[in-house]
N, C-alpha and C positions, 0 to 999 in steps of 0.2 A: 600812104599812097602806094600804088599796083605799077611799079615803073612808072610807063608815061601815061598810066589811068589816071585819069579826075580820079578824084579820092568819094568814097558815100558820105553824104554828110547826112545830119538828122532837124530840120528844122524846129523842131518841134522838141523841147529838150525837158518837157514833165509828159508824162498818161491822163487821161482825165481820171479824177478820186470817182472809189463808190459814188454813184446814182449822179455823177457831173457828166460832162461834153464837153469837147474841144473843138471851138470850129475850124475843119479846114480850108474849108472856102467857101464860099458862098452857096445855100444851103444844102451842105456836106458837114454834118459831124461825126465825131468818133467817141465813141462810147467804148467800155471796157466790162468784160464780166468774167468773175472770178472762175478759176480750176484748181479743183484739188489733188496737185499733184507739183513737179518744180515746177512745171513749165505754168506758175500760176495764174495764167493770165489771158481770156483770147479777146483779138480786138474786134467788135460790133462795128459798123456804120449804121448811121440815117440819111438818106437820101430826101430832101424837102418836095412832094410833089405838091402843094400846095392846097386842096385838102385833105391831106394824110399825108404817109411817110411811108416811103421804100426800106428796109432794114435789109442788110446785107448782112450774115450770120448772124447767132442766134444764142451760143453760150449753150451749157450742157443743161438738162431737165434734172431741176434741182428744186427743192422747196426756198432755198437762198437766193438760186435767179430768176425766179418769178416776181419775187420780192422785191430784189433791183429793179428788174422790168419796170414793174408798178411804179417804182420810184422816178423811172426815168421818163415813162409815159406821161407822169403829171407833172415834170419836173421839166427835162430840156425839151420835153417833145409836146410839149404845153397842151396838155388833153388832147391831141388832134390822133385822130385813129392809124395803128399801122396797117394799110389795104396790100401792102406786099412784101413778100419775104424773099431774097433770093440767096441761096443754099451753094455758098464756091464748089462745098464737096461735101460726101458723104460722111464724116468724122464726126463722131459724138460731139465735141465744143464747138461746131459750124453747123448743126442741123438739129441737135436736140433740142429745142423748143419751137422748130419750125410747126411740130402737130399744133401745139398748143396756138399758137399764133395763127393755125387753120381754123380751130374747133372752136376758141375761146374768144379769138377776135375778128373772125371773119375776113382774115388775109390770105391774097393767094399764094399758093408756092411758086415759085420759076428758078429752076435747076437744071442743069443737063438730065437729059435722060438716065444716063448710067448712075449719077449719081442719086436720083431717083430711086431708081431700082437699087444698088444697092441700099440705100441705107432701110427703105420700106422691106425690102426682104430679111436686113438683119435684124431691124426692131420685131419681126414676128417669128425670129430662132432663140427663142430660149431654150436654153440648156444647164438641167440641174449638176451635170458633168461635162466633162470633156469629150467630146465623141469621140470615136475610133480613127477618125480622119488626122482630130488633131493629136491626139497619142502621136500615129504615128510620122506623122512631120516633127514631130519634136525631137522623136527617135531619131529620125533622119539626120538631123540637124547635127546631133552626137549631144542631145541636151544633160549636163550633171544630174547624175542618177538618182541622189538626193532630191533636187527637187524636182526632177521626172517625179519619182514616189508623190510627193507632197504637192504638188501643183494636178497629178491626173486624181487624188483624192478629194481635190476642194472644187466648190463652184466657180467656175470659172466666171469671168466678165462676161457679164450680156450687155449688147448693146440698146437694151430694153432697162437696163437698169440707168442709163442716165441720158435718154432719147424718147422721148412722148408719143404717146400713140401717132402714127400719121391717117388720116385720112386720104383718101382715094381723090384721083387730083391732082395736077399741075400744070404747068406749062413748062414745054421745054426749053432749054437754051442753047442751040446749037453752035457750031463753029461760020462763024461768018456774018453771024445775024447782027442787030442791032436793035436795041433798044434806049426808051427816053425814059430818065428817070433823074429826077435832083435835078431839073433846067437843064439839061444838057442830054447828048446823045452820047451812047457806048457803043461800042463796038464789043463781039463778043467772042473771046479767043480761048481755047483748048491749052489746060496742057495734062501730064501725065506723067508716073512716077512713084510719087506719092498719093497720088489717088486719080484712078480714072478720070479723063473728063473734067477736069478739074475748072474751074469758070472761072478767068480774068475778064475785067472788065475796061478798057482803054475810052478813054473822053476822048471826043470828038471835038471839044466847046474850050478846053485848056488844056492844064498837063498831065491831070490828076489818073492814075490807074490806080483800080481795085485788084488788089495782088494774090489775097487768099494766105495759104500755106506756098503756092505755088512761087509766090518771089518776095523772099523772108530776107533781113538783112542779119547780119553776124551768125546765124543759125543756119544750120541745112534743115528741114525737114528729113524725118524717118521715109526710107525706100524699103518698104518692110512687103515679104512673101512669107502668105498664110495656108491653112491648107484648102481653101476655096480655090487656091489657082496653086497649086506646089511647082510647079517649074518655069514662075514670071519671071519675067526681066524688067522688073521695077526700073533699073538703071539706063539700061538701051532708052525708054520713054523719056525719062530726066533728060537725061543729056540731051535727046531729039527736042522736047519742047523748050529746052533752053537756048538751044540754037534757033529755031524758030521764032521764038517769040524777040530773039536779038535784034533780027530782022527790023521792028519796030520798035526798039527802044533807044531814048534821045536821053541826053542828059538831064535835061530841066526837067523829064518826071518824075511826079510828084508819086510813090507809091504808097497808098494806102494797105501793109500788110495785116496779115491774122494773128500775127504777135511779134512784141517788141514796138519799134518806135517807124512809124513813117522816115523813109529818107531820097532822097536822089539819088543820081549815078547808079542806074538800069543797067546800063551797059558795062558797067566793070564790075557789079552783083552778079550780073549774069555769067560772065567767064568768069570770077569766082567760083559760082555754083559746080560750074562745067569740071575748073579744075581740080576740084574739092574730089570728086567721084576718079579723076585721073588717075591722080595721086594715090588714092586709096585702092585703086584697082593695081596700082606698079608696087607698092608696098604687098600685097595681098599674093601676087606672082613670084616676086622673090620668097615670102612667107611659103608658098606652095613648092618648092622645093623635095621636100619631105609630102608625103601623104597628109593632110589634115582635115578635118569636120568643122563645119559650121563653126562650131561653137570653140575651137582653136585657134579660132583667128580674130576674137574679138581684138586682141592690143596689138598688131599690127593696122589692122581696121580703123581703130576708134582712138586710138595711140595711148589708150588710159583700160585701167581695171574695169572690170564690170559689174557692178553690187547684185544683190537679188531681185531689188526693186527695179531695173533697166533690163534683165536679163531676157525678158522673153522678145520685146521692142529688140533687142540689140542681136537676137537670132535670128530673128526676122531681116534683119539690115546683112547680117554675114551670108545669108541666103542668098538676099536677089543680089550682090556682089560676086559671090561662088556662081550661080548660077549666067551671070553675064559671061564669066571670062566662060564659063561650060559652052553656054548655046552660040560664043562667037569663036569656039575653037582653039581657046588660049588654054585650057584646062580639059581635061579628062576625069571623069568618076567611079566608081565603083562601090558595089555595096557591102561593108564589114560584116563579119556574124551576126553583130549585136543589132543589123538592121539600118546603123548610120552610114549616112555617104559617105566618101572620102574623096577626095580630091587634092588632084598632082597640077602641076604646071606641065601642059601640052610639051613643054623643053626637056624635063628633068627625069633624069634616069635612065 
């Protein structure tokens, strides 16, 4: 327990198995499809419209989850077709089989705009290398020159590689709107952070909210700056829509997240969230004492090592972290020979 917070609890204490559903409530299930990576797992909804099904993300475009698809279409979703897709956010295991699900089953999309756009724009950037952009944000960053070498040699991640063509088309989902789906009415809320535009969806009808990445329990989501935007403030957004979204949340909801276990206590997740980024931001200040890069401050940041395989995810996080205290005046930077930033505590020296 969080002082005098209600504590999170998890109703719900198994996942559903390969190609099963759990029902949350009355017709609301949760599906689950696999990621090949730790974070192995993202959680799917079905919304019951009665004939057909709303799907709320979508799992990565994979030859293994189309497979489950099939499984689950003939299985919990009892042949009845899915006519709609809704997309929380642009990230490969929430939109990658959203084309497929346009092209192959004749569903719509409805996403926010930005999320839209981004992801339709990154599934048509492939890149046999690393551009020049992203070379040099790595530089920036003060990335180990070892695998600077060895990461600007290889191909890099396209988001074509596990995200399905999209076709042209959507609806959007803006902030304030409302839509009917699964008997019941939502409400449609914004947050930001971890990804633009990010789409919660809050019942109108019970307690149930569709959360995304945007309100994850025991986890933070990644706050990661790329070179598409090199001086965001991932964190300034975080924080702002976690206050915001505070505003409406009650203990009895039921959140439906994009991984891990559905839980209650909204409202003491959410100032978790809040303080999570505090915290790391007052460890990061004292850390900046001395001059440091990016990539110097993963373990006061992340308070653990950082292997090869989190390394580029965990530059990306020490970025829009440096870059918050930079553009609110708590730090100052300057550029090294070798091209990487550095950064002092606005206090020191």
């Amino acid at each position: 327990m969080d002082g005098a917070r209600p504590p999170i609890r998890y109703p719900f204490a198994e996942p559903p198995g390969p190609g099963g559903a759990v029902e949350i409530a009355e017709g609301v299930l949760w599906l689950r499809q696999p990621l090949p990576m730790p974070l192995d797992h993202v959680n799917v909804y079905a919304l019951d419209d009665g004939d057909g099904w709303t799907v709320v993300d979508t799992g990565i475009a994979s030859r293994k989850s189309r497979e489950l698809w099939q499984e689950l279409l003939t299985g919990p979703l009892c042949g009845r077709p899915v006519t709609r897709v809704i997309v929380t956010h642009h990230h490969p295991d929430h939109v990658g089989l959203a084309g497929w699900f346009q092209s192959d089953h004749g569903a719509e999309l409805w996403t926010s705009r930005v999320a839209w756009l981004f992801a339709r724009m990154l599934q048509l950037d492939e890149q046999a290398r690393p551009v020049p952009e992203t070379l040099a944000h790595w530089r920036g960053a003060g990335m180990d020159a070892t695998l600077f070498d060895e990461r600007a040699a290889q191909r890099p991640f396209n988001f074509a590689d596990t995200v399905a063509p999209m076709p042209l088309g959507f609806r959007d989902m803006a902030e304030g709107g409302v839509i009917r789906a699964g008997g019941r009415d939502w409400d449609v809320r914004l947050g930001d952070g971890h990804a633009p535009d990010h789409v919660t969806l809050w019942s109108r009808d019970d307690t149930l909210v569709i959360g995304g990445d945007q309100l994850l329990p025991s986890i933070s989501p990644n706050l990661g700056v790329y070179a598409t935007e090199p001086l965001n403030d991932p964190v300034a957004g975080w924080m702002e829509s976690c206050r915001r979204l505070a505003v409406h949340a009650r203990e009895d909801h039921l959140v439906l997240p994009g991984h891990k276990l559905p839980f209650t206590g909204l409202p003491t997740r959410l100032a978790q969230l809040i303080e999570n980024h505090e915290g790391a931001l007052a460890r990061l200040i004292d850390h900046l004492a001395e001059p440091r890069t990016a990539c110097d401050c993963f373990v006061p940041l992340f308070r653990r090592e950082i292997g090869p395989g989190e390394y580029v995810l965990a530059l990306g996080e020490a970025v829009g972290h440096l870059n918050h205290l930079y553009l609110t005046g708590q730090a100052r930077r300057w550029r090294r020979a070798d091209g990487a930033w550095l950064f002092q505590s606005a206090t020191a020296g």
